[in-house]
N, C-alpha and C positions, 0 to 999 in steps of 0.2 A: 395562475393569474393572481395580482395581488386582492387584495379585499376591495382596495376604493373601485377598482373596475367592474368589478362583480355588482357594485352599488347601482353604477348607472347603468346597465343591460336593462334596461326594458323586455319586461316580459308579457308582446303583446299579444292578443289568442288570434290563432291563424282559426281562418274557414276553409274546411275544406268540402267539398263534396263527395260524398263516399257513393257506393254503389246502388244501394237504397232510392238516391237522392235527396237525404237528409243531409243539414249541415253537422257536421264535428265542431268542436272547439278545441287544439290543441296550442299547447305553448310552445317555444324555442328550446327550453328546457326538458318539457317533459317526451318530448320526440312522437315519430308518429307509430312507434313499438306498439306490436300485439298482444295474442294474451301467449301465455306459454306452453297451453294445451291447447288440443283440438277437441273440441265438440262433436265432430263426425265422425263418425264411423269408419273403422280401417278400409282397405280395402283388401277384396280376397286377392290371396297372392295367384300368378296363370296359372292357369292347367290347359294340358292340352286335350282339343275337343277328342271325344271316342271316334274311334277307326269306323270306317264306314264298311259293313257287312258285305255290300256290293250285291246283295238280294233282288236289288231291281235292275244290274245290269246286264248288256247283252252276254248269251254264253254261245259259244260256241257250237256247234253240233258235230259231229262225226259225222263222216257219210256212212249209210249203213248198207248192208248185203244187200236189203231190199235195194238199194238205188244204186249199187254195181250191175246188179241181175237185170234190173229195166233196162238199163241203160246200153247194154249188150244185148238187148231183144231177148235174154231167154226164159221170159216170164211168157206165159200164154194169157196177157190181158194185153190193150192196148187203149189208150183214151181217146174217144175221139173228139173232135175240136168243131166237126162242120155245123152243128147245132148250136144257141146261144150258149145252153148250159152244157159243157163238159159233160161223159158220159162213157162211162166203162164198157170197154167191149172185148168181150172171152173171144179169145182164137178156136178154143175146145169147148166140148159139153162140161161144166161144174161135175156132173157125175164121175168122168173120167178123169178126175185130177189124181196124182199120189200128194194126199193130205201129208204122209208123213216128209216129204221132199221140200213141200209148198208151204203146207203151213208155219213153219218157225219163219221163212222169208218172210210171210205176210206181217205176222207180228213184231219182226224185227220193224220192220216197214213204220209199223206203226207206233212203235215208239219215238 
């Protein structure tokens, strides 16, 4: 541009309103450019979050020997129901059981 032009430009100050709500004063010339750094803080690059343990979800269960054996009758208990509360009831006297037959069932059971 020659000189004489550059002469008459008027350099009048714009107002702007910036974010604040303060006014600016900037010119024609000096543009409405920032600064060349940033002042804040990076930011952390992602990561992704930790796998979840799965500690509190449902697991499955096997069914176990105790609840094959019931469920074929050939356990000598049986529950009965007609009373509010549930309530075990032996087919045989406790004395006459074979512990070593019964018992690992029982505690299978109860795992």
């Amino acid at each position: 541009m020659p000189k004489e032009k550059l002469k008459d430009t008027k350099h009048e100050p714009i107002h702007e309103v910036t974010l604040s709500g303060s006014l600016a004063k900037h010119t024609k010339t000096q543009g409405i450019g920032g600064r060349s750094t940033s002042t804040l803080e990076k930011k952390l690059e992602f990561q992704k979050p930790v796998p979840k343990s799965g500690a509190f979800e449902k697991r499955g269960i096997q069914p176990s020997e105790f609840r094959r054996y019931y469920d074929r009758g050939d356990l000598p208990i049986r529950v009965d129901h007609q009373i509010s509360l549930p309530k075990l009831v032996w087919k045989v006297s406790v004395e006459s059981l074979d512990y070593h037959h019964y018992l690992p069932i029982f505690v299978d059971g109860i795992r």
